[in-house]
C-alpha positions as CSV (number, residue, x, y, z in Angstrom):
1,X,57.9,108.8,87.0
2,X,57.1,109.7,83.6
3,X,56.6,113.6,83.1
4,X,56.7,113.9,79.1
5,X,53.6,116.2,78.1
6,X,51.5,114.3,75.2
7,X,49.0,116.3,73.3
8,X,45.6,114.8,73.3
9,X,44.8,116.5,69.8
10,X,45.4,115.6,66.2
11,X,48.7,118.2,65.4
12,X,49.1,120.1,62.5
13,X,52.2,120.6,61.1
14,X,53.9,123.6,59.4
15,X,54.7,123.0,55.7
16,X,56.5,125.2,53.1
17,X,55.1,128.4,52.0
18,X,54.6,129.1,55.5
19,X,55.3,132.6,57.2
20,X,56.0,133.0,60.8
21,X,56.2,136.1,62.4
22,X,55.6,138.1,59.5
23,X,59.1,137.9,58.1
24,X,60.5,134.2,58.6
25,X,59.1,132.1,55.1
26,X,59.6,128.4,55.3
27,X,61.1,127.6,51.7
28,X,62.3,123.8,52.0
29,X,63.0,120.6,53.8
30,X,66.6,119.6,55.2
31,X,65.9,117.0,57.5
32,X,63.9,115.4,60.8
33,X,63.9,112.8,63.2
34,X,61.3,111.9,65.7
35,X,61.1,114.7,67.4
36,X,61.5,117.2,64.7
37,X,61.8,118.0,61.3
38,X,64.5,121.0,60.1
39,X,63.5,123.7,57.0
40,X,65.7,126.3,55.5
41,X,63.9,129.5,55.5
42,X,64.7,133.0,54.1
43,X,64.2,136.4,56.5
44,X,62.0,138.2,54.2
45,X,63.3,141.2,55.7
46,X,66.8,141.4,54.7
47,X,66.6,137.8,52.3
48,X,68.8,136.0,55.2
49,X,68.7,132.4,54.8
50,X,67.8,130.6,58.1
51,X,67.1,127.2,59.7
52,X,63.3,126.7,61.0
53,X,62.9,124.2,63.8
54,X,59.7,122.7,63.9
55,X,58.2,120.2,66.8
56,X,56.2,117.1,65.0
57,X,56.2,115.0,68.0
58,X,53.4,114.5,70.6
59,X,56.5,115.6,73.6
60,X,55.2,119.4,73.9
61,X,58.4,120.2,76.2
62,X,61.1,118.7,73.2
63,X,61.2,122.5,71.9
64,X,61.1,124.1,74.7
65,X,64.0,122.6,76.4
66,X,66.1,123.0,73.1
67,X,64.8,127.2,73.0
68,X,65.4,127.3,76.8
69,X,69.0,126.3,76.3
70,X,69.5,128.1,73.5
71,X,68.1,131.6,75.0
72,X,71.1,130.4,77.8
73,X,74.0,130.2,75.0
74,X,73.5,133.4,72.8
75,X,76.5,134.5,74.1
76,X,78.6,131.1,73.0
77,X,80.1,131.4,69.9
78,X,79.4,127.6,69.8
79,X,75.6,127.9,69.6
80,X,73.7,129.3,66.8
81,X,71.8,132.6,67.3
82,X,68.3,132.2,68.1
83,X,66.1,134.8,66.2
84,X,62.6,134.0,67.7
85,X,59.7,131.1,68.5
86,X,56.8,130.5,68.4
87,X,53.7,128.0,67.9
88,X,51.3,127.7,65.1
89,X,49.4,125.6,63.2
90,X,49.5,123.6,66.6
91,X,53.2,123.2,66.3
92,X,56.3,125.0,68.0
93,X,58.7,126.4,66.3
94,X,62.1,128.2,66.6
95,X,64.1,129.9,63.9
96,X,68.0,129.8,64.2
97,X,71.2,130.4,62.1
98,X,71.4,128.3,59.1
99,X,74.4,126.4,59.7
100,X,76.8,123.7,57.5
101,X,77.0,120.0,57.7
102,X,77.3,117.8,60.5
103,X,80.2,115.9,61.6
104,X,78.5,113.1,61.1
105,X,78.1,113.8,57.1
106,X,81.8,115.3,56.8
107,X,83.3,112.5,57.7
108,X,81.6,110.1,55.4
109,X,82.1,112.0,52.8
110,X,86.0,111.8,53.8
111,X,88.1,109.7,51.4
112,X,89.0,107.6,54.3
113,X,85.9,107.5,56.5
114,X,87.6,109.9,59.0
115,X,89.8,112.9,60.1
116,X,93.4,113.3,60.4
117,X,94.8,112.8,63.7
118,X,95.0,116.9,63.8
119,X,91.8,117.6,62.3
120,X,90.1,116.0,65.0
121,X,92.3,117.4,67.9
122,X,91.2,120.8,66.6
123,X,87.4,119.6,66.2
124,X,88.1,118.1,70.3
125,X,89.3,121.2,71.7
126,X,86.6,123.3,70.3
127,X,84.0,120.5,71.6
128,X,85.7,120.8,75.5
129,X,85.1,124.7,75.3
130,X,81.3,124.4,73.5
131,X,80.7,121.4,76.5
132,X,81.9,124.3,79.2
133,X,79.7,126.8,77.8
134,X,76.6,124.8,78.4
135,X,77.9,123.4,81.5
136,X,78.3,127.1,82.3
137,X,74.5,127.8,82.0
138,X,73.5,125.2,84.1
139,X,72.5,122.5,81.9
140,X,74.3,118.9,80.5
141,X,73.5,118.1,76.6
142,X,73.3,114.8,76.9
143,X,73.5,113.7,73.4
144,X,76.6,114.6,72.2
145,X,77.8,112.8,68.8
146,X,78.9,113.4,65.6
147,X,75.4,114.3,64.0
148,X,75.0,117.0,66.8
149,X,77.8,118.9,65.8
150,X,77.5,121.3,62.8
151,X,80.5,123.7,61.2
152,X,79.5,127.2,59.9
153,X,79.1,127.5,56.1
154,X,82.9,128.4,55.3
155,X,85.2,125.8,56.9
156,X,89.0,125.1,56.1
157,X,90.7,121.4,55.3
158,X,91.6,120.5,58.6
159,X,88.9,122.5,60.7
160,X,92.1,124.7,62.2
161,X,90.2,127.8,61.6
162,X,86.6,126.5,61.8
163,X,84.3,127.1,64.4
164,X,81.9,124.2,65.4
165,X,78.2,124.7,67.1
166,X,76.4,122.5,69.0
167,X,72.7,121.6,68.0
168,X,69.5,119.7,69.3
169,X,69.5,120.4,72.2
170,X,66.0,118.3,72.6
171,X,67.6,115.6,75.1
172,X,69.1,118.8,77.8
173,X,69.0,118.4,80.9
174,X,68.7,121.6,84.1
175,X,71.7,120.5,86.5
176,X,72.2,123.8,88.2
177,X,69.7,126.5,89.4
178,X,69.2,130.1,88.1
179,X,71.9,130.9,90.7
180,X,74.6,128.4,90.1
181,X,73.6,125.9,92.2
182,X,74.2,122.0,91.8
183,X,70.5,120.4,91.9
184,X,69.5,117.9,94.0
185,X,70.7,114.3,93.1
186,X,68.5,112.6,90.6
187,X,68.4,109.5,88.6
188,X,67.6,110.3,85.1
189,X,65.7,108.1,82.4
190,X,67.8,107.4,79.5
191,X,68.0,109.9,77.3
192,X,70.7,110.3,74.4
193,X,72.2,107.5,71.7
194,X,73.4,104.4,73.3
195,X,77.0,104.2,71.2
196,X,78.0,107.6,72.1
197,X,76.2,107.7,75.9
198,X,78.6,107.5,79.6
199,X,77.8,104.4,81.7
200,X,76.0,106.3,84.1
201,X,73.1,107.6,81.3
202,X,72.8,103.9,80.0
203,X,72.4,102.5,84.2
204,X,69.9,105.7,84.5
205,X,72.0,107.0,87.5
206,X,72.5,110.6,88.2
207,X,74.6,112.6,85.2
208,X,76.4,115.6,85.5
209,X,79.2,117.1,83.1
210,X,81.5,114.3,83.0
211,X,78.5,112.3,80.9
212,X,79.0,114.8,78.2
213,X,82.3,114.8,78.5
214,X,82.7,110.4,78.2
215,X,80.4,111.4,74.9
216,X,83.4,114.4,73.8
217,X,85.6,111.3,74.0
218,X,84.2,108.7,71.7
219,X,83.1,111.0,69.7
220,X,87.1,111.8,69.1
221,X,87.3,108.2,68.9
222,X,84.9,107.8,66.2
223,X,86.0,110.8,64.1
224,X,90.1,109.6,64.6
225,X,89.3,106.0,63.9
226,X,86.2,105.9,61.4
227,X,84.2,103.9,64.2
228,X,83.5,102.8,67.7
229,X,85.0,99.3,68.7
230,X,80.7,98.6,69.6
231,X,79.4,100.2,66.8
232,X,78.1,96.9,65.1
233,X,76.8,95.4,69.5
234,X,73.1,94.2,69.3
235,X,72.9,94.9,72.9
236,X,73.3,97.0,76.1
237,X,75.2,94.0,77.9
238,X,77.5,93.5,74.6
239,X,77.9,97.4,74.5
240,X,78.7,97.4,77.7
241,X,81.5,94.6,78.1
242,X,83.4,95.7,74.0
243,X,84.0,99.1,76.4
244,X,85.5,97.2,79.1
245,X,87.5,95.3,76.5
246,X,88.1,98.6,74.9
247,X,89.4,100.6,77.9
248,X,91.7,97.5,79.2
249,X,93.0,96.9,75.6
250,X,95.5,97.6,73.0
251,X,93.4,100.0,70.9
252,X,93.0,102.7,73.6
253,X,97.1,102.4,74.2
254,X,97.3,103.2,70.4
255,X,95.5,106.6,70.4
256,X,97.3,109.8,70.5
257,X,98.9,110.4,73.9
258,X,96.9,113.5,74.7
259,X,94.0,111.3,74.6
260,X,95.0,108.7,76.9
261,X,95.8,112.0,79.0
262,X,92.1,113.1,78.7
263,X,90.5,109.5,79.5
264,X,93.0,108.7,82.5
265,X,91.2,112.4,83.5
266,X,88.0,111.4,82.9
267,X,87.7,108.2,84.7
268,X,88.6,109.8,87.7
269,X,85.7,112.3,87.8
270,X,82.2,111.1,88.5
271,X,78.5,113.4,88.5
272,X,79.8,115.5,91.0
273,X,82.9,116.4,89.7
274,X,83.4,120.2,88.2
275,X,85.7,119.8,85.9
276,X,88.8,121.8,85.0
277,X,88.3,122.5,80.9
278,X,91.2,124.0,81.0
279,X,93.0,121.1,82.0
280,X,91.3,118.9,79.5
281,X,92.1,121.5,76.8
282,X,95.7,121.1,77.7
283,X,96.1,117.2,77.5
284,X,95.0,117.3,74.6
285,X,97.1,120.4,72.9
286,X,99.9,117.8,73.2
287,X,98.9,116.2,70.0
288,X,98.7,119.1,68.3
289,X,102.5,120.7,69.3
290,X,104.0,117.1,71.1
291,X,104.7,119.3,74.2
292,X,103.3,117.5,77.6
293,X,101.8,119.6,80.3
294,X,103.5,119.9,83.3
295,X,102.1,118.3,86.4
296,X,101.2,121.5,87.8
297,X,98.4,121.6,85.1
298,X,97.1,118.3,85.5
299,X,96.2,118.3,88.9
């Protein structure tokens, strides 16, 4: 059943020059999708440059969801802060941190079309703990990938010091009631981007955490290797059976040890799983200090 909210009136959208709230002055375009479009503004009140979210689709709950979680991760120092939302014009809006580039964009503008085996060990880790965090608050991402990841605006060579955030948070998903609780089981349309998306999101079955965490783990891929074995597939079957080759073949035995650690993890959990981060976190310290965890750990 199809629940997406569509606006039966002609929108309007916010353009530069704008002022919300009395303080927040929309002063140019970064980007936008088909959901969205992204402007840098300046806080007129202390000159603080920000980032101003705007909806320009006809999906009136897009937004919402992505304020919702937000409001749920101001105390993650993997989300940006959230300094207030609103609608005019006939569009939503929510003003954030301005943050730095995406993954997405730093590794193409690598010499070698991607990171050092450390660099993106580092960049993994950090993604395990911002994964938790919104786990934590009761929700799944479900669209992790490169592009969704930002670093602040200072980062160092080999992102050893950097801190990442999550963004767009558009495609979220409620798994867990105000209280903690696991809801009931639900197939889910397909929401997400097909390269970087679990098995279970592409079949439409029910998700839980270990479908963001199967999108943690090519996005590793991508970043270690410059590209996804299916990058170039035409379809969901041929997606579907260069994974299978993928998983059974000699490419995945040549990744770093802690990662074959993480995905022999990962393919034993399913939507009902609740994973141990920790655990994860550990598998995959050994590529950073060659030291395996004990068994003890792993369990």
């Amino acid at each position: 059943m199809d629940n997406t909210v569509r606006f039966t009136k002609k929108k309007e959208h916010l353009a530069e020059d704008d002022v919300l709230q009395g303080r927040y002055k929309i002063s140019s375009y970064i980007n936008g999708g088909s959901y969205g479009a992204v402007y840098q503004g300046i806080d007129q009140l202390n000159e603080k440059s920000v980032a101003i979210k705007v909806n320009t689709s006809n999906v009136e709950n897009f937004l919402e969801r992505e304020i919702n979680l937000l409001r749920a991760l101001q105390g993650s120092k993997h989300a940006g802060k959230l300094y207030g939302f609103g609608w005019l014009n006939g569009s939503h809006y929510m003003v954030m941190d301005l943050l730095g580039p995406n993954l997405s964009e730093l590794v193409q503008n690598s010499a070698k079309k991607r990171f050092s085996q450390k660099s993106a060990i580092h960049l993994a880790i950090q993604m395990l703990e911002a994964v938790e965090d919104i786990h934590n608050a009761g929700y799944l991402h479900c669209d992790v990938k490169p592009s969704n990841i930002t670093v602040g605006l200072k980062q160092n060579s080999d992102f050893s010091s950097s801190n990442i955030y999550f963004v767009d948070f558009g495609s979220s998903l409620q798994f867990k009631d105000k209280d903690g609780n696991r809801l009931a089981a639900r197939n889910s349309t397909f929401r997400g981007t097909l390269k970087y998306a679990s098995l279970n999101a592409i079949l439409e079955l029910e998700l839980g955490p270990i479908d963001d965490l199967w999108s943690v783990f090519f996005t590793i891929v991508k970043l270690m290797l410059g590209y996804l074995p299916w990058d170039g597939a035409n379809s969901l079957k041929e997606i579907i059976e260069m994974r299978q080759r993928f998983f059974s073949g000699q490419l995945l035995s040549e990744l770093p040890k802690g990662l074959n650690i993480l995905y022999d993890k990962l393919k034993n959990m399913n939507a009902r799983t609740t994973p141990n981060y920790n655990d994860l976190k550990t598998a995959l310290q050994f590529d950073l200090n060659g030291k395996l965890p004990v068994m003890s750990e792993m369990q």
